[in-house]
C-alpha positions in Angstrom: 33.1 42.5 -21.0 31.0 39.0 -21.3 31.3 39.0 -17.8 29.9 42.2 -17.2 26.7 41.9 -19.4 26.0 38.5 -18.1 25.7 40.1 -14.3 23.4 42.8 -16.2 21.3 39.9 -17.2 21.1 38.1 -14.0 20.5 40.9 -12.3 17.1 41.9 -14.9 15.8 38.7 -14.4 16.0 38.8 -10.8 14.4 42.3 -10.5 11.7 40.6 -13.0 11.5 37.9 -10.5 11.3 40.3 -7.9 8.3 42.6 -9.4 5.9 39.4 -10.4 6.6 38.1 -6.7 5.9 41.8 -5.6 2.5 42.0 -7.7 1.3 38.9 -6.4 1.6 40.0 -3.0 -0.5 43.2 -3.8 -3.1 41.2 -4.8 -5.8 41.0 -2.4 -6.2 37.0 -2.3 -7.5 34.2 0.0 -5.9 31.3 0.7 -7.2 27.8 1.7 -6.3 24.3 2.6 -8.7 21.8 1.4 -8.1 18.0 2.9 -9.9 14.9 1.4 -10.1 10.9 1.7 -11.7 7.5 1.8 -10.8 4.3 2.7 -10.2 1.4 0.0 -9.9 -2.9 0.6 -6.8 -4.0 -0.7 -7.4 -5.9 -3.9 -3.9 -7.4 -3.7 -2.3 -9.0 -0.7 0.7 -10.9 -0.7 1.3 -13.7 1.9 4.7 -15.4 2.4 4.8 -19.3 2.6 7.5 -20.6 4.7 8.2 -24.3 3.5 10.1 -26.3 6.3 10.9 -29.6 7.1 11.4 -28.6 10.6 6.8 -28.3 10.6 6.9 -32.7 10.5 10.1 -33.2 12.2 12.1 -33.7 9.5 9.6 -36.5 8.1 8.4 -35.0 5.2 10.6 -33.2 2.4 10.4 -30.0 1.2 9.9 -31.4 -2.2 7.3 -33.1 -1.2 5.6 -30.3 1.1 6.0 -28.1 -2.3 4.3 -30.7 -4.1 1.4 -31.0 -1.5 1.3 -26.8 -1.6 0.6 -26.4 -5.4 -2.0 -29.1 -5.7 -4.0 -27.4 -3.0 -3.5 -24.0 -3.9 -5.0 -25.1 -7.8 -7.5 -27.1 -5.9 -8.5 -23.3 -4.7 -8.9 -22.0 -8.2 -4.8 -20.4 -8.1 -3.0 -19.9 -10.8 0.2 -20.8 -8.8 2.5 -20.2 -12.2 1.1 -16.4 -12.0 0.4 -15.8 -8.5 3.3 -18.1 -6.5 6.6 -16.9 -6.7 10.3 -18.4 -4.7 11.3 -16.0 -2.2 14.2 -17.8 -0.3 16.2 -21.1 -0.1 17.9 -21.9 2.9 19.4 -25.2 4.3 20.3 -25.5 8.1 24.4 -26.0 7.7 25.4 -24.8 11.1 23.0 -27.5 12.6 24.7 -29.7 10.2 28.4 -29.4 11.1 27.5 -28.9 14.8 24.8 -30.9 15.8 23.7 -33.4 13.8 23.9 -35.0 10.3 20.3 -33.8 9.6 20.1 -31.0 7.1 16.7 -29.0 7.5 15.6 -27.4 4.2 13.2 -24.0 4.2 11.3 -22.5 1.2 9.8 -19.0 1.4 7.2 -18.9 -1.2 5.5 -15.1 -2.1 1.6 -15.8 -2.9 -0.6 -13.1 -4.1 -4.4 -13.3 -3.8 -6.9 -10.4 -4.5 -9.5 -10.6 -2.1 -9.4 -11.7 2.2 -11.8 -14.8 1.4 -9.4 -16.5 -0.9 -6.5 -15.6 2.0 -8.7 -17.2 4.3 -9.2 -20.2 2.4 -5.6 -20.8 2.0 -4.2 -20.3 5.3 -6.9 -22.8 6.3 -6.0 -25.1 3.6 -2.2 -25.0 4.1 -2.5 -26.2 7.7 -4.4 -29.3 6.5 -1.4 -30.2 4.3 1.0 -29.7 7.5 2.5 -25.7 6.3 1.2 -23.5 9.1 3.9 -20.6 8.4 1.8 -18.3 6.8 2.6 -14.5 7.3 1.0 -11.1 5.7 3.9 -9.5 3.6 1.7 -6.2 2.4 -1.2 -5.5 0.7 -2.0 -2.6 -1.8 -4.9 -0.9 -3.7 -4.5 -1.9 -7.8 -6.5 1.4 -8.9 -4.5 3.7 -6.5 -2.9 6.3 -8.7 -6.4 6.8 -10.6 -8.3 7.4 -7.1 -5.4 9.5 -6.3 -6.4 11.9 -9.0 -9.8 11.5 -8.0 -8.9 12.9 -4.6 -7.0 15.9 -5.7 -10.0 17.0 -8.1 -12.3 16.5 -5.2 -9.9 18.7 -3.1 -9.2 21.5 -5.1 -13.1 21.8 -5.8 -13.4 21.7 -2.1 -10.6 24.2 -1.8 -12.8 26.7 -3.6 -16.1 25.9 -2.2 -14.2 26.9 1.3 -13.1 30.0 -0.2 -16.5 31.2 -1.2 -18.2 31.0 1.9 -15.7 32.8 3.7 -16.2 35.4 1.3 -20.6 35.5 1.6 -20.5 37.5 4.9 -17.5 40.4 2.8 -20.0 40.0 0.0 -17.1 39.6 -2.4 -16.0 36.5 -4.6 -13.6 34.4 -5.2 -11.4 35.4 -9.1 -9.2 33.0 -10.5 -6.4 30.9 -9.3 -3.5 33.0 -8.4 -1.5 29.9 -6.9 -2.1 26.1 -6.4 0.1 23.5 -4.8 -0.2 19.9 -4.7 1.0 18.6 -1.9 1.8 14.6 -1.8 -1.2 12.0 -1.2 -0.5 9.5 1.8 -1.5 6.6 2.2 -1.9 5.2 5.7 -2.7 1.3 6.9 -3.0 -0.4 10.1 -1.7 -3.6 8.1 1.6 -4.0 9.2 4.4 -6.6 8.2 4.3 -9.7 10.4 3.1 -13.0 11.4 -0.9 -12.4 11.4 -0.5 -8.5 11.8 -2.8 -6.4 10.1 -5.6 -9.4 9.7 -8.7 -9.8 11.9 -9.7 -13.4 12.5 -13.5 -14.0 13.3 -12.8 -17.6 13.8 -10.4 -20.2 13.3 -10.6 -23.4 11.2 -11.7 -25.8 13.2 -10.4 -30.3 12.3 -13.7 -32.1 11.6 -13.7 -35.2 9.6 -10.3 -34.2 8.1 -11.7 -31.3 6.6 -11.0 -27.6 7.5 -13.5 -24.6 7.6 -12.9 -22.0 6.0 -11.5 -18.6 8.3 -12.9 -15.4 7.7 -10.9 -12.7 7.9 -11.1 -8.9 7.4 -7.9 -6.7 6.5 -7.6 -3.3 7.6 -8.9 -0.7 5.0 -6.2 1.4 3.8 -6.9 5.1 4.0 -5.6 7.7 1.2 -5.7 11.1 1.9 -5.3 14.0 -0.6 -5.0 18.0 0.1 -4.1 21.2 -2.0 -3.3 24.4 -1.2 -5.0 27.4 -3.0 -4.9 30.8 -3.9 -8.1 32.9 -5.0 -8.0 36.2 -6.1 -10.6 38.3 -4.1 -13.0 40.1 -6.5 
């Protein structure tokens, strides 16, 4: 008997279902796409380090390389207890057992700087202290999911400013919002992971009097895009 009222049930709500699907249908609506974005700088880009004693053929330590690293990163206004982190230890054991008595250490440091200045002004300042392995990791937009909202306003008031001038030469107007769908921001970037990928150098440091210019570099913009999908009543 349970059983029996329970199909009863299922079966109300789906004719329920059914009718309010069926009355929205009947409605005479519009529908629109609306389709926004802009293009950011990354505020935070992370570079990895690599340490290796392999750079000075096996001269210098990766101690002491690590020592040479933080002073000059502090001498570039760093905070290198905030904004360095340790990625990676390795140590060269098949070369060891194989080859040579000779173990060669590597450090993969993660750095994070906030603007393309400060990145150029390291990478220049790490191959005057001998570390030259200096890759792009990533770089991201700190205020991305507030813009990201941003966005989707601007669309959806786009959405309906389509809508309405379709509707001037009917000489109707748009009602209220019969259905709205949000569909998922993306986020697209030419900056890529790799050795120098994603970075536009507009001119290398140059060795004069042991001191190095600073390079200036541009990253690619990254691009957010935002759309909605709407559905006006027709009045």
């Amino acid at each position: 008997m349970k059983k029996i009222e329970l199909l009863i049930i299922i079966a109300l709500l789906s004719l329920k279902a059914f009718s309010q699907e069926k009355n929205f249908i009947d409605q005479p609506y519009i529908e629109t796409i609306a389709v926004v974005d802009t293009l950011v700088v990354p505020d935070r880009i992370y570079l990895s380090i690599l340490i290796t004693e392999k750079d000075t053929k096996g001269k210098t330590s990766v101690e002491e390389l690590e020592k040479r690293m933080n002073t000059k990163l502090i001498s570039l206004g760093i905070d290198t207890k905030k904004q360095l982190t340790l990625s990676d230890v390795t140590s060269n054991f098949k070369k060891y057992f194989l080859k040579t008595k000779d173990i060669l250490k590597n450090k993969t440091y993660t750095l994070l700087v906030y603007n393309a200045e400060t990145a150029g002004k390291v990478i220049a300042g790490l191959e005057s202290i001998e570390i030259s392995n200096v890759y792009l990791n990533k770089t991201e937009y700190s205020k991305l999911e507030h813009l990201k909202i941003e966005l989707k306003q601007k669309a959806v008031f786009k959405g309906k400013k389509q809508a309405e001038s379709m509707l001037i030469p009917l000489n109707q107007n748009v009602g209220k919002v019969l259905y709205i769908s949000d569909m998922n921001s993306n986020i697209t970037t030419d900056v890529l992971q790799g050795r120098a990928t994603g970075i536009r150098i507009r001119g290398y440091s140059s060795y004069r009097k042991q001191e190095y210019e600073s390079i200036d570099i541009e990253f690619e913009k990254i691009k957010i895009v935002s759309s909605v999908t709407i559905k006006f009543r027709i009045e």
